[in-house]
N, C-alpha and C positions, 0 to 999 in steps of 0.2 A: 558800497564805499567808493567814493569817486578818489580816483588815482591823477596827479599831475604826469600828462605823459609828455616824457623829455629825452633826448638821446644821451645815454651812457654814458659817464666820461671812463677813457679806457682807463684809468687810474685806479676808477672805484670798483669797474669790471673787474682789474688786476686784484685789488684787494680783497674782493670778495670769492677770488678761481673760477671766473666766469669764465665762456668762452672769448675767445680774439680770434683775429682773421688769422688763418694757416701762413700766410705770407709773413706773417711778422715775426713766427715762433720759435723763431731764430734767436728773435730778440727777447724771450721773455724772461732769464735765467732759470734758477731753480724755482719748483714748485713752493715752498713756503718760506717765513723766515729764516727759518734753521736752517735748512738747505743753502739761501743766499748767503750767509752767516761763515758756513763750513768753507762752500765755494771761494767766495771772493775776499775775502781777510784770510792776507797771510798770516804764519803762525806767528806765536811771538817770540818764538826761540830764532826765526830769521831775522826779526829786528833787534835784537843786540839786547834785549833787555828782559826783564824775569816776569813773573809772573805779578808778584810784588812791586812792582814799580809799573805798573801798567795801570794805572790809576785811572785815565782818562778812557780805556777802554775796555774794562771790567767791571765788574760791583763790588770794588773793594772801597774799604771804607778810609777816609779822612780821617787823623786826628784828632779825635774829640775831646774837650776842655770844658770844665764847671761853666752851665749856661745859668744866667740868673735873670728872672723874669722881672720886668721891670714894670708890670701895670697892662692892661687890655690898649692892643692897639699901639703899644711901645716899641721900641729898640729893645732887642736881646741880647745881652750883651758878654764876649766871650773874653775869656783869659789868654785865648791863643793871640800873638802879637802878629801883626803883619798882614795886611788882605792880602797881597800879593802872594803871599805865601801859600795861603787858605782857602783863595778864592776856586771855585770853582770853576772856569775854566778857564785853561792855561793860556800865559802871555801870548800875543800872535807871533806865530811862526809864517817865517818864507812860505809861501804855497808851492813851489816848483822844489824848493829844497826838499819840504816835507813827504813833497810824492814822492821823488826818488829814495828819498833815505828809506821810509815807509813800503813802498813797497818793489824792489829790488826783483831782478829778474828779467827774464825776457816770457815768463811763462804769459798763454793769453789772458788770463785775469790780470797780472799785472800792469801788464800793455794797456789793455783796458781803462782800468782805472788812470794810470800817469794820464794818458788821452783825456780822460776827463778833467783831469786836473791843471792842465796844459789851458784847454779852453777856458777852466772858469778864472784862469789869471789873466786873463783878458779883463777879466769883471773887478776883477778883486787883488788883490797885494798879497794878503794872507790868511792864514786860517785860525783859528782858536778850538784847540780841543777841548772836548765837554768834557767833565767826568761822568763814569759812565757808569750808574746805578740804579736803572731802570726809570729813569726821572728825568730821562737825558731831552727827549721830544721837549716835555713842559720845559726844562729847563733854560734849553736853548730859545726856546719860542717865548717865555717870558723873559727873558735878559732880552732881547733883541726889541722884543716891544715897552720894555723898563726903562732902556739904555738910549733908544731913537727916537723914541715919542717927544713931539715938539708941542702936544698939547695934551692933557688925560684923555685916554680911551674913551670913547663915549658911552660904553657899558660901565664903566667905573662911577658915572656923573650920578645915576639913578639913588635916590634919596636914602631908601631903606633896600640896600645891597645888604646890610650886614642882618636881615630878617630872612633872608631867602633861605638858612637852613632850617630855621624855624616852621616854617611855611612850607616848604616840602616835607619834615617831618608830620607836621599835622595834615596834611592832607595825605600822603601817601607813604608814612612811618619807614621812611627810607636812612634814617641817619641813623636811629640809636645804635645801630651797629657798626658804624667804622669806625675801619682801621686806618690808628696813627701810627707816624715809624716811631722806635725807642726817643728820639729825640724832641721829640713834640710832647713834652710834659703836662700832664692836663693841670698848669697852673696852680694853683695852690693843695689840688687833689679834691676840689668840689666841683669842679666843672665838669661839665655832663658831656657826648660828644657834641649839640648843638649848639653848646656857649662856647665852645674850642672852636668849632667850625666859624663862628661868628666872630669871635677873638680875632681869626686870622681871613677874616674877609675885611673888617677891618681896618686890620695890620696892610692890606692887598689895596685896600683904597685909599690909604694915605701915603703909603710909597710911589704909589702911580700919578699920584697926585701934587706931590712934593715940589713947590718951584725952585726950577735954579739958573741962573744968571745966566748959560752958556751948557753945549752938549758937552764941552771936556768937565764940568762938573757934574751936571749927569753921569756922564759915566764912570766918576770915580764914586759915585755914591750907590751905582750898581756893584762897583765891585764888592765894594763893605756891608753889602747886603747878602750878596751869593756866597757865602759862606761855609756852606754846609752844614750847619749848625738848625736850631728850633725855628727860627726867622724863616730864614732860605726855605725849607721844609715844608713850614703851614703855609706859603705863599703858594706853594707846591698844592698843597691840599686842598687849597682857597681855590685854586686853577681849578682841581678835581670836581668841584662840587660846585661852579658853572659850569663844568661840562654837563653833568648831571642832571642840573636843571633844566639848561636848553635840549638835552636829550627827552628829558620829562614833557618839556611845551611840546618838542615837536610829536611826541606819542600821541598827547590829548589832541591836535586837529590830526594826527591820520586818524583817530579813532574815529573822529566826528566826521570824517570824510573831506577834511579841509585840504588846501595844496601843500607839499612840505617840499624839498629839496628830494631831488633823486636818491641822495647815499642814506636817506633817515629809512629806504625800503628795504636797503642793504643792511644796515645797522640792526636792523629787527628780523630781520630775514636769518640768521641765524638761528639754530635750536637754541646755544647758549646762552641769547641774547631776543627772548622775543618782547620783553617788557622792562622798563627800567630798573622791575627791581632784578632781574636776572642781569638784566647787563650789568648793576651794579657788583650786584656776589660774585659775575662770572668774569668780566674786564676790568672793568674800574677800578674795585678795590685791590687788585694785584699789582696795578701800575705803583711802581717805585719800592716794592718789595720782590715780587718773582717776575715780570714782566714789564714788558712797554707797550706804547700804543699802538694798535696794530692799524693800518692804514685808513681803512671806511674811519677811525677814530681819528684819525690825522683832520677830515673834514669837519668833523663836530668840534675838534680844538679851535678850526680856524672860523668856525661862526658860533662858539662859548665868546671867542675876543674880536668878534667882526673885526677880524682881518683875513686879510688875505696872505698865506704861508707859499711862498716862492723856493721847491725843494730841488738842488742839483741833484739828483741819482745817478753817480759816477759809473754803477755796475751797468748805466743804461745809455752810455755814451754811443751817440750812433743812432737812437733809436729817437722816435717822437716823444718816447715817457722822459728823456735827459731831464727836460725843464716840466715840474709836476704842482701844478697849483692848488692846495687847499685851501679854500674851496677854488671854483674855476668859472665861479659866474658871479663875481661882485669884483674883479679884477680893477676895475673903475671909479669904483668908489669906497671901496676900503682901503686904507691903509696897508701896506703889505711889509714883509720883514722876510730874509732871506736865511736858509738853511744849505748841508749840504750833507749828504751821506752817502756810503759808499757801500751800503748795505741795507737798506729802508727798516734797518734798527737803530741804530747809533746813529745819531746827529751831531754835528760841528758845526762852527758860524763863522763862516766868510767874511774877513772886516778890511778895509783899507783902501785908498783910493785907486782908483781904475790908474792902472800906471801904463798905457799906451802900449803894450809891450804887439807886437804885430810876427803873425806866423804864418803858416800857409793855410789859406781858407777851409781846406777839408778836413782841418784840423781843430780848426776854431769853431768853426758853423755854428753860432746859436740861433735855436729858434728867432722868427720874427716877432713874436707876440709877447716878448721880454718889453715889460713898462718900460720906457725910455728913461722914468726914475728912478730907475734899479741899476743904470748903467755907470753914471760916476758917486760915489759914498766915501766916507771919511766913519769910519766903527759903523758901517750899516746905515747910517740918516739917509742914504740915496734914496730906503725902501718907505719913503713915509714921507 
């Protein structure tokens, strides 16, 4: 089997607990999620607020109200009043406020992170917290390419998208078993999961698709979307199952001995994960119920939506990982949209125009290889 041979990006190394140069090990923090998790997120009894009201960075759930299904491919339509209210993630906040309030202290994690959050105001005005219920990656990464896209995705344009669950079932009987969350009602109670799946691929390509006159109305019809509700959800699940598929393409050429991207070696190189359908029992289907994406996943999100995912990692301020690109070889000619975390779990989206603000250089330094279109944005549009 012929192998495309490429050098590592140290990201996907990272992802995967590869080795790195000894020189850097300084910079790697803790060995696995959990660990960064524990490490670097203060607790929430230091930030002034309970456990219960931590909404944007827990799995605690929204409010949920009588959803009533309006037809394949419809608006869902909810009895709670207010997007703003509802929406999934919160109004933008100060970014300078929010570090300090946020994470308080002079301990080194602290320091750390405000550091990072110092530099990315340089970029950015403010932030938008996610809520955080293991759907937080998808979520943020599709609002941001819902929200900024000045034309439909060119994965959305393809004629019979809404067959692709079809067609992976029959070919390698990977759907009849997924998992929807409680809110994804399978419609009248005759849909099977492939006509649900289809329902909200659908539903995924006419939202993407939807023209509107200007981005500020774009993005008030993102927010009336993100809801948290059945909509928001299967959009969510629609996301899941391109991952799926383009995870499925890329197995069949390595099988065949074709060239694939470096991280689809990674991706399968796990025990967990050595074939689609293990990846899908063992990653996949947890995402948005007990887990998130773990990072080699992070690469397969950002060529499921041929773009390119531009990720601040605050806990990695200092280091070459700061600025981490999924993927890291279509930088040119994909479309990219920006995130930011402070723990490579939890994602939040950086929106607002570059406000001039100027600090001492060793403080700011961002890499060079930041697109020059990623520098000034008004809600993100910089990155597209």
């Amino acid at each position: 089997m012929k192998r495309k041979r490429r050098k590592k990006n140290a990201a996907v190394t990272e992802a995967m607990g590869g080795e790195e140069d000894p020189k850097e090990e300084a910079h790697q923090g803790p060995s696995t999620l959990a660990d960064v998790r524990e490490e670097y997120r203060p607790p929430v009894e230091d930030l002034g607020v309970s456990e219960e009201e931590d909404l944007y960075r827990g799995a605690e759930d929204l409010p949920q109200g009588p959803v009533k299904h309006a037809g394949p491919g419809a608006l869902f339509e909810s009895t709670l009043p207010k997007a703003e209210d509802r929406c999934s993630l919160e109004p933008m906040l100060d970014m300078l406020s929010y570090s300090e309030s946020e994470w308080k202290g002079n301990t080194t994690k602290s320091t750390l992170i405000r550091k990072g959050y110092t530099k990315l105001s340089q970029r950015f005005e403010g932030l938008r917290r996610v809520r955080g219920d293991n759907y937080c990656a998808l979520r943020a990464t599709l609002f941001q390419v819902l929200s900024t896209s000045t034309q439909p995705p060119v994965w959305l344009q393809v004629e019979h998208i809404s067959t692709w669950a079809e067609e992976l079932e029959a070919r390698e009987g990977l759907i009849g078993q997924w998992m929807f969350p409680s809110e994804c009602r399978q419609g009248d109670g005759s849909e099977d999961a492939v006509q649900q799946l289809k329902r909200y691929m659908e539903l995924l390509q006419n939202r993407a698709v939807v023209g509107c006159s200007s981005m500020e109305e774009r993005q008030r019809l993102c927010e009336l979307l993100f809801q948290g509700g059945e909509e928001e959800l299967g959009l969510l699940e629609a996301l899941k199952l391109l991952m799926l598929v383009r995870a499925s393409e890329f197995h069949t050429t390595m099988q065949e001995g074709g060239d694939v991207p470096v991280f689809c070696w990674l991706l399968y190189a796990r025990d967990s994960s050595d074939c689609p359908r293990t990846f899908l029992s063992n990653h996949l289907s947890r995402v948005g119920f007990s887990g998130g994406l773990e990072q080699v996943e992070m690469f397969l999100l950002g060529y499921a939506l041929q773009c390119t995912i531009q990720v601040y990692r605050l806990y990695m301020t200092d280091t070459e990982e700061f600025v981490t690109y999924y993927p890291d070889d279509h930088k040119e000619d994909w479309p990219c949209v920006c995130l930011v975390t402070e723990d490579d779990r939890h994602y939040n989206v950086p929106v607002g125009q570059y406000n001039g603000l100027q600090v001492p250089e060793d403080v700011t330094a961002i890499p060079e290889d930041v697109p020059p279109d990623c520098l000034d944005s008004k809600s993100q549009a910089d990155c597209h």
